[in-house]
N, CA, C and O atoms as a printed pandas DataFrame, in Angstrom:
     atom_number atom_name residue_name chain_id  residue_number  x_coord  y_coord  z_coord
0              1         N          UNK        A               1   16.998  -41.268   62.045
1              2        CA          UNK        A               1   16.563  -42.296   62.981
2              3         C          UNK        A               1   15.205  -41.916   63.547
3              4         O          UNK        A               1   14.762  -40.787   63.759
4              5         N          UNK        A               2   14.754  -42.865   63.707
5              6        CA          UNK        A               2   13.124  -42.559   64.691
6              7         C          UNK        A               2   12.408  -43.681   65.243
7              8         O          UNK        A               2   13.204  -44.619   65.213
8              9         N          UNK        A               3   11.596  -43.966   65.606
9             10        CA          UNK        A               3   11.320  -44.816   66.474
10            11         C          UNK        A               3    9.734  -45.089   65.844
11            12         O          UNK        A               3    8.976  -44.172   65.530
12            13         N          UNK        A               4    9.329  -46.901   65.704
13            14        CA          UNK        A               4    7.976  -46.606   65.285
14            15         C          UNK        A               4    6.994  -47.039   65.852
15            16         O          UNK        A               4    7.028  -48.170   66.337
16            17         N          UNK        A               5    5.945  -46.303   65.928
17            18        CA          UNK        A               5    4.861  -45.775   66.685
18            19         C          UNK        A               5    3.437  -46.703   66.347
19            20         O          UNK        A               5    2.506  -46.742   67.152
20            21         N          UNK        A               6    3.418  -47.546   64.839
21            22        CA          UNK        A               6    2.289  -48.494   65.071
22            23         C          UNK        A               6    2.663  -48.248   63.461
23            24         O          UNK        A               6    3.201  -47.280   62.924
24            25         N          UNK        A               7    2.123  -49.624   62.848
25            26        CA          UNK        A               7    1.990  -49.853   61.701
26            27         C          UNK        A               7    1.030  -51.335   61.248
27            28         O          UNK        A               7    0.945  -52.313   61.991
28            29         N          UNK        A               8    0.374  -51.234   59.906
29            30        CA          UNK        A               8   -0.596  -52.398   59.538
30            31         C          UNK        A               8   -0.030  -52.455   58.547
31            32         O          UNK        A               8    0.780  -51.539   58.409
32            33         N          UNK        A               9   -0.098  -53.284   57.590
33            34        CA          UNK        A               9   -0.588  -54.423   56.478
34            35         C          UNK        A               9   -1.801  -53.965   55.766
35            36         O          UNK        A               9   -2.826  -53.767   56.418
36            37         N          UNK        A              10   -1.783  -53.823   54.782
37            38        CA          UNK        A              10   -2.243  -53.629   53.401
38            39         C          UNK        A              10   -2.709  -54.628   52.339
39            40         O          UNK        A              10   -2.250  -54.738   51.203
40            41         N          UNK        A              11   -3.872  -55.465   52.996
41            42        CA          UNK        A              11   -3.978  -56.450   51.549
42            43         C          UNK        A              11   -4.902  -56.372   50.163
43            44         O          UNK        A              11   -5.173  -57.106   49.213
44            45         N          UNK        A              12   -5.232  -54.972   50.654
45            46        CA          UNK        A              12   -6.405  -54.827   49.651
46            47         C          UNK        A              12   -6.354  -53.527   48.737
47            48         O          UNK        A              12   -6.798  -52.522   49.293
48            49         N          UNK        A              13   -6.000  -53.400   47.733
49            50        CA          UNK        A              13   -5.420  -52.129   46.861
50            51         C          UNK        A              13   -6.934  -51.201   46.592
51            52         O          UNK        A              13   -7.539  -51.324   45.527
52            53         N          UNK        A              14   -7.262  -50.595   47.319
53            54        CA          UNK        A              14   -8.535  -49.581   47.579
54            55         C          UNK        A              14   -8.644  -48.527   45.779
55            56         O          UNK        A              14   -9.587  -48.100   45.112
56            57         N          UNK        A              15   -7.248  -48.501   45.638
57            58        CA          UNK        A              15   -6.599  -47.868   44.470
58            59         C          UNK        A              15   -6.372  -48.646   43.362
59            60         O          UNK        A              15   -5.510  -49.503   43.556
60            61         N          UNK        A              16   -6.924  -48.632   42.119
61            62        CA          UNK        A              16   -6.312  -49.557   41.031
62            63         C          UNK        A              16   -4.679  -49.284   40.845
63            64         O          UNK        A              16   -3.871  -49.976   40.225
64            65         N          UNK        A              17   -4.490  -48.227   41.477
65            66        CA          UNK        A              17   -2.974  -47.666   41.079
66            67         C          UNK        A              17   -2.246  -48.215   41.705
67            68         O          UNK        A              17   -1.062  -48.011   41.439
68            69         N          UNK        A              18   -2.537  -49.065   42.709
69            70        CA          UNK        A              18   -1.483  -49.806   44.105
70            71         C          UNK        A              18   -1.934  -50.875   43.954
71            72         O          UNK        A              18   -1.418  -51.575   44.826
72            73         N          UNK        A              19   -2.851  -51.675   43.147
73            74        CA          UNK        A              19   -2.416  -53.417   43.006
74            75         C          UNK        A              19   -1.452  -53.870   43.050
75            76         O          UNK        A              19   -0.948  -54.588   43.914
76            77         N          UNK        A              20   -1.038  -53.463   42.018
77            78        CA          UNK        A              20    0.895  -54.338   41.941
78            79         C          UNK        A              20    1.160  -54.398   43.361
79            80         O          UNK        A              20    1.327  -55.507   43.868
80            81         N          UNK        A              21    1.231  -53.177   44.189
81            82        CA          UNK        A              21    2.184  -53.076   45.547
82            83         C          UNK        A              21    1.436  -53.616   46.750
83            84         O          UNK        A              21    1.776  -53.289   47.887
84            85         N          UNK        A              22    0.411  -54.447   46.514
85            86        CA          UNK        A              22   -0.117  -55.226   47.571
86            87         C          UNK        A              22    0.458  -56.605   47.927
87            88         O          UNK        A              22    0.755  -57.187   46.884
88            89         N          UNK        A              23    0.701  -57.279   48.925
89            90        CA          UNK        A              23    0.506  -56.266   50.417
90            91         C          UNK        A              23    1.684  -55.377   50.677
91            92         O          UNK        A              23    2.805  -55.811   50.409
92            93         N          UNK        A              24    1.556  -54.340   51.104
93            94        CA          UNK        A              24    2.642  -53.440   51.912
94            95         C          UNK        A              24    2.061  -53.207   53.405
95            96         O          UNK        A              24    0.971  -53.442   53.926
96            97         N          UNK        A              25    3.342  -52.609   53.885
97            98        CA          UNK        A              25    3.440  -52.338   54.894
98            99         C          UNK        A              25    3.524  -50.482   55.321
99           100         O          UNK        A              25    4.457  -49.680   55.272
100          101         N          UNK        A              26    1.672  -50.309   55.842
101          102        CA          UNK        A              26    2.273  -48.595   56.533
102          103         C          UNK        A              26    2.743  -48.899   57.717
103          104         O          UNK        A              26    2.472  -49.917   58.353
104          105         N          UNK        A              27    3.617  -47.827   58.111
105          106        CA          UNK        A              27    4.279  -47.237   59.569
106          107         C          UNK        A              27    4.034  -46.149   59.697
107          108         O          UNK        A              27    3.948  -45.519   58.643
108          109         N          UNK        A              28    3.873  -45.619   60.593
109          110        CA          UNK        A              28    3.774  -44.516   61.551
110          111         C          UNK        A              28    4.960  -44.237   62.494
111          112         O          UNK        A              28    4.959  -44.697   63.636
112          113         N          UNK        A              29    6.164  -43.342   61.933
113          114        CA          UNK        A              29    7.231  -43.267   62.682
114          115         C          UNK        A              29    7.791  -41.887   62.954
115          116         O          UNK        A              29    8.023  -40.982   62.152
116          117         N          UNK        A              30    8.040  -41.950   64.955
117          118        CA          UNK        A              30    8.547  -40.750   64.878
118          119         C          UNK        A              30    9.714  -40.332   64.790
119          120         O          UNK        A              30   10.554  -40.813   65.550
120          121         N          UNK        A              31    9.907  -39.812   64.300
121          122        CA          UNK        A              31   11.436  -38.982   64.293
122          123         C          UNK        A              31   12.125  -38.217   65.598
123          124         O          UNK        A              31   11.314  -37.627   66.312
124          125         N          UNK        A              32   13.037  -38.174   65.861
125          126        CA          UNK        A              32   14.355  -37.770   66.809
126          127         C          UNK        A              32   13.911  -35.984   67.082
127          128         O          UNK        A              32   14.321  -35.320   68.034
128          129         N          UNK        A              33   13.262  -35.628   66.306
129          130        CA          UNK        A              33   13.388  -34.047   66.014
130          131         C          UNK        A              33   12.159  -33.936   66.143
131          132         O          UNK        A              33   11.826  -32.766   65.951
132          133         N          UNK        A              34   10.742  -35.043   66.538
133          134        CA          UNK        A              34    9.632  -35.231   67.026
134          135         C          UNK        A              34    8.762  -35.518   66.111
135          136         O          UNK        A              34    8.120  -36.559   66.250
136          137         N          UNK        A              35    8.537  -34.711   65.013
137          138        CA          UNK        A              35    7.487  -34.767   63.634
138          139         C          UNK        A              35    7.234  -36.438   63.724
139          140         O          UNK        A              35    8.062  -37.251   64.136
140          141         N          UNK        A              36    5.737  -36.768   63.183
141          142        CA          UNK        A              36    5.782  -37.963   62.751
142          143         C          UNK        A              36    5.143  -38.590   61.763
143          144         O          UNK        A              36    3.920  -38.507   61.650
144          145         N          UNK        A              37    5.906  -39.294   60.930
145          146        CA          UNK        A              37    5.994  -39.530   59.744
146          147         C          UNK        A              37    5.253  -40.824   59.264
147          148         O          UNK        A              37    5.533  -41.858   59.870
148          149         N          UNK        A              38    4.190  -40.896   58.079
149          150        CA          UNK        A              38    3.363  -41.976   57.730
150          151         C          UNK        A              38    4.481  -42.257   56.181
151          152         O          UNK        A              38    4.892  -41.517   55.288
152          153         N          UNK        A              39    4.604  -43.397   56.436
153          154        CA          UNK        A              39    4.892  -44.280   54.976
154          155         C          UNK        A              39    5.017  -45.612   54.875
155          156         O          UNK        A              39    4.121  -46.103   55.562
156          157         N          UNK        A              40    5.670  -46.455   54.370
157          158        CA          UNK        A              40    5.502  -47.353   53.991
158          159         C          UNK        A              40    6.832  -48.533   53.510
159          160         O          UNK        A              40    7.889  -48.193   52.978
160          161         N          UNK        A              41    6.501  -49.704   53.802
161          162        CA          UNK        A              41    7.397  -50.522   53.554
162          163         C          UNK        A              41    6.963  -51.353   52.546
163          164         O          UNK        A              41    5.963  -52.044   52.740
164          165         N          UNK        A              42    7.782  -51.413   51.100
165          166        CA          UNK        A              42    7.449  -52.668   50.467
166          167         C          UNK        A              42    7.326  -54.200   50.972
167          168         O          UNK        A              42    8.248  -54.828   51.492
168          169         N          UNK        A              43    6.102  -54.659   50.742
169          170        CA          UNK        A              43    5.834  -56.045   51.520
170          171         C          UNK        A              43    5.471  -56.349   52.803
171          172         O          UNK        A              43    5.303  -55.526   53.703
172          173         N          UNK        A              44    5.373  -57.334   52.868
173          174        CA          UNK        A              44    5.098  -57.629   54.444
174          175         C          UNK        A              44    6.585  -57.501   55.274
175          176         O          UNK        A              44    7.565  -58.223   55.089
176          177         N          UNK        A              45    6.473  -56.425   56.197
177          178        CA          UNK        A              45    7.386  -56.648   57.088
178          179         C          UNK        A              45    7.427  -57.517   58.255
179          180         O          UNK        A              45    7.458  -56.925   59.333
180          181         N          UNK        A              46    7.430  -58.130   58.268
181          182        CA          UNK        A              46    7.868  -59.191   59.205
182          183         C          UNK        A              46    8.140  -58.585   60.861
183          184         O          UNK        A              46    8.392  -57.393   61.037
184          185         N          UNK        A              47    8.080  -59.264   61.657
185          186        CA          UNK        A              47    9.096  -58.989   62.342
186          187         C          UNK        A              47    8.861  -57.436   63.545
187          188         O          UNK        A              47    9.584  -57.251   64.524
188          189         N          UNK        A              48    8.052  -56.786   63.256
189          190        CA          UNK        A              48    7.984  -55.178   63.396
190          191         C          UNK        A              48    7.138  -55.145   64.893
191          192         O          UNK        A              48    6.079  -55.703   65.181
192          193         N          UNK        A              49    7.836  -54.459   65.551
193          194        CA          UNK        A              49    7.163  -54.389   67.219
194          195         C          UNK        A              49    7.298  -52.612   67.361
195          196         O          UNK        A              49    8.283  -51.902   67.159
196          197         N          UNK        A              50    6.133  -52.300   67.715
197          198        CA          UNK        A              50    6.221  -50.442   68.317
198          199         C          UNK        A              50    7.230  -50.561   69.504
199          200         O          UNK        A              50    7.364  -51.221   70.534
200          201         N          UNK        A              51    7.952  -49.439   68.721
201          202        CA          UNK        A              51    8.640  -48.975   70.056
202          203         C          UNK        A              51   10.163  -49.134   69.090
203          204         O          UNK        A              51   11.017  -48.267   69.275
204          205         N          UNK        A              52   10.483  -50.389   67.959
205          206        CA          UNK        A              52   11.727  -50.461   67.814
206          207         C          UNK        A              52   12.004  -49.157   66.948
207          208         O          UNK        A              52   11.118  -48.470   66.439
208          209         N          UNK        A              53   13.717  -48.861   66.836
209          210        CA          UNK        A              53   14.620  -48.162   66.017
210          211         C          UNK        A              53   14.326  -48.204   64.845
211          212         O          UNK        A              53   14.177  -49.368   64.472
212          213         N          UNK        A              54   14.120  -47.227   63.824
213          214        CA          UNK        A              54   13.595  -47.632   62.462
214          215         C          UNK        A              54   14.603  -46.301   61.532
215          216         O          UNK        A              54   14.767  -45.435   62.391
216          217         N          UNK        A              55   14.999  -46.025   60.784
217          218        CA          UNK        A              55   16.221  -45.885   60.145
218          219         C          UNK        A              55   15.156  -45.376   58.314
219          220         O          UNK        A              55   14.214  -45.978   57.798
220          221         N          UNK        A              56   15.882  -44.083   57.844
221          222        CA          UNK        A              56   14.997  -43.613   56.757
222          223         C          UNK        A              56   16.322  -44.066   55.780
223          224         O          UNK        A              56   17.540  -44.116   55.948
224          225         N          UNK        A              57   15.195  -44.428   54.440
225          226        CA          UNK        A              57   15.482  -44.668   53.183
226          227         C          UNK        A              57   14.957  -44.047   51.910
227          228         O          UNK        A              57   13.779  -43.721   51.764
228          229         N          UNK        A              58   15.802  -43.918   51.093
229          230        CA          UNK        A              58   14.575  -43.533   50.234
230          231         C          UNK        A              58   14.794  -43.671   48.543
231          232         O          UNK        A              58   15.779  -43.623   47.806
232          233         N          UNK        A              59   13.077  -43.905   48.304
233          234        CA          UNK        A              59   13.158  -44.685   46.627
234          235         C          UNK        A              59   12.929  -43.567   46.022
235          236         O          UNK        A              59   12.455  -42.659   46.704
236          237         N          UNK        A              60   13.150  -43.375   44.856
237          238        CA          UNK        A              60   12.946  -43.305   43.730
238          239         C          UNK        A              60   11.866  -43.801   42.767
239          240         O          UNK        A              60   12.433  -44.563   41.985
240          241         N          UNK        A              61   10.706  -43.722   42.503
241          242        CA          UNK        A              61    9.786  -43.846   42.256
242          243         C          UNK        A              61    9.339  -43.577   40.917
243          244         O          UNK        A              61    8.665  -44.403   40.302
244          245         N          UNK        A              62    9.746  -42.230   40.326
245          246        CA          UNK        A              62    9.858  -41.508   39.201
246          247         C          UNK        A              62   11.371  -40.944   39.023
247          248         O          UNK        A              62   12.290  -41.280   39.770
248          249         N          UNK        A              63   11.489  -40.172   38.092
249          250        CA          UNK        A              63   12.911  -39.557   37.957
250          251         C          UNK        A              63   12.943  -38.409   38.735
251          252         O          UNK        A              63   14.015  -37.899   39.061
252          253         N          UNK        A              64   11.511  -37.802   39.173
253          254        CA          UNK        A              64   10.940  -36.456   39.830
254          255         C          UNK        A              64   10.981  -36.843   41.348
255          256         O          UNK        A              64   11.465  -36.160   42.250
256          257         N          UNK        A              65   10.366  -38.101   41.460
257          258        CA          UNK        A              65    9.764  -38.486   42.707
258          259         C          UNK        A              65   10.416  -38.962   43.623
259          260         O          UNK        A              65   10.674  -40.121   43.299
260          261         N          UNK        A              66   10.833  -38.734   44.587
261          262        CA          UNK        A              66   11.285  -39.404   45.642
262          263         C          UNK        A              66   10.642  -39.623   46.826
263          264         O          UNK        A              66   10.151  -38.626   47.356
264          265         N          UNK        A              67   10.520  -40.665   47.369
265          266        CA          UNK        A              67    9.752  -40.881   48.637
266          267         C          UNK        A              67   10.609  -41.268   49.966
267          268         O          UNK        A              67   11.413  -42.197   49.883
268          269         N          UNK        A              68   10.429  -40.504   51.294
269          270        CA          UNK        A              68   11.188  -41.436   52.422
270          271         C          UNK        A              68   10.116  -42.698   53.198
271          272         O          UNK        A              68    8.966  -42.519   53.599
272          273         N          UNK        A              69   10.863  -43.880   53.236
273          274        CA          UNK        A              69   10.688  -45.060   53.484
274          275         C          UNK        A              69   11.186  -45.324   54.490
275          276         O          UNK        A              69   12.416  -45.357   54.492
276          277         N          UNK        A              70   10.273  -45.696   56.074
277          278        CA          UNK        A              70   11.563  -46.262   56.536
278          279         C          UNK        A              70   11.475  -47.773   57.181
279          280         O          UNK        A              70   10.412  -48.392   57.134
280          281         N          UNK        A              71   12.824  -48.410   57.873
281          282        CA          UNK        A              71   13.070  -49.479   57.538
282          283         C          UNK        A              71   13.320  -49.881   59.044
283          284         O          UNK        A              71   13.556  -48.913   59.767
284          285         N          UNK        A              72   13.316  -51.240   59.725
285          286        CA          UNK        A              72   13.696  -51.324   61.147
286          287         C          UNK        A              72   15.705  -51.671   61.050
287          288         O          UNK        A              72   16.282  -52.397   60.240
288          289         N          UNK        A              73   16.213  -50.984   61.991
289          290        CA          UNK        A              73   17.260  -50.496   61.632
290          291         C          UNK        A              73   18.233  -51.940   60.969
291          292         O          UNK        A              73   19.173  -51.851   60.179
292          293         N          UNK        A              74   17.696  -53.147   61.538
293          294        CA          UNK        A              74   18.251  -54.020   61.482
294          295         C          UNK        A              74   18.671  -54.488   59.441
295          296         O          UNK        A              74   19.603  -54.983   58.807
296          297         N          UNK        A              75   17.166  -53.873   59.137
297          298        CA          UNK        A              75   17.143  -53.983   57.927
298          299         C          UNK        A              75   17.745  -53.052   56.997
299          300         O          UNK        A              75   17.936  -53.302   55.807
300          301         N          UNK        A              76   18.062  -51.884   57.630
301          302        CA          UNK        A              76   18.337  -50.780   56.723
302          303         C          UNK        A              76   19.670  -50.993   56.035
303          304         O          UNK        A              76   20.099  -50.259   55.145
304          305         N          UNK        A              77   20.176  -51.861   56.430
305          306        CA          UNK        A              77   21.360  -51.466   55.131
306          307         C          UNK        A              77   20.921  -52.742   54.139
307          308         O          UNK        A              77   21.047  -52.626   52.920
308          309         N          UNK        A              78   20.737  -53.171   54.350
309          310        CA          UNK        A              78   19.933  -54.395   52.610
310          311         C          UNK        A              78   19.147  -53.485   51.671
311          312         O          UNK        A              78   19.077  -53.592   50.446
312          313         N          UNK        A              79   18.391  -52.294   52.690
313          314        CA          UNK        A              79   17.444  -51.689   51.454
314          315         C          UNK        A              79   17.846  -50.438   51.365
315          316         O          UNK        A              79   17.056  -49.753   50.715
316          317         N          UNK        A              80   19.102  -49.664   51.909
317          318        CA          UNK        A              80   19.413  -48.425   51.346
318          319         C          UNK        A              80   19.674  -48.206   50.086
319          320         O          UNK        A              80   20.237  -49.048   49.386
320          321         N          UNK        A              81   19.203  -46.774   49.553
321          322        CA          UNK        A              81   19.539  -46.264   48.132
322          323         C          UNK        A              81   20.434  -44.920   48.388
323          324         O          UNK        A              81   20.116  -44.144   49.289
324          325         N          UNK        A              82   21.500  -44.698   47.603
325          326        CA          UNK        A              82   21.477  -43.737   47.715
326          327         C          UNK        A              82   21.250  -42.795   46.193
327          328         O          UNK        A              82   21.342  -43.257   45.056
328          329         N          UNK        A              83   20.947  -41.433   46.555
329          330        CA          UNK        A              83   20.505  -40.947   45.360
330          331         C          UNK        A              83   21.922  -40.091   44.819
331          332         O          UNK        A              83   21.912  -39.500   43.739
């Protein structure tokens, strides 16, 4: 669990490698245990105010790769994986 701290929208793939995944969504979220964590939500998240409950997920990317994602809690069980 953690709480998030500010996040933007992504419409412009700076990277030829992140076209496909435009627009996304970064967050900036802190965690319960304090650290704070930059990643990302597929798409436009909707909906997203600093300060709410935000809940970790995480993809699979490669067979190697795993990334944590996180999600506002409301959403987190539509997009959990488990590995």
């Amino acid at each position: 669990m953690g709480t998030l701290i500010a996040h933007t929208v992504v419409h412009h793939a700076l990277n030829p490698a992140l076209l496909e995944h435009v627009p996304y969504t970064v967050t900036l979220t802190r965690v319960r245990e304090g650290p704070q964590l930059l990643t990302s939500i597929r798409g436009e998240a909707r909906g997203l105010v600093c300060g709410i409950d935000m809940r970790v997920t995480y993809d699979r990317v490669t067979p190697a790769v795993v990334l944590p994602r996180f999600v506002p809690v409301k959403l987190a069980h539509a997009r959990s994986t488990s590995l």
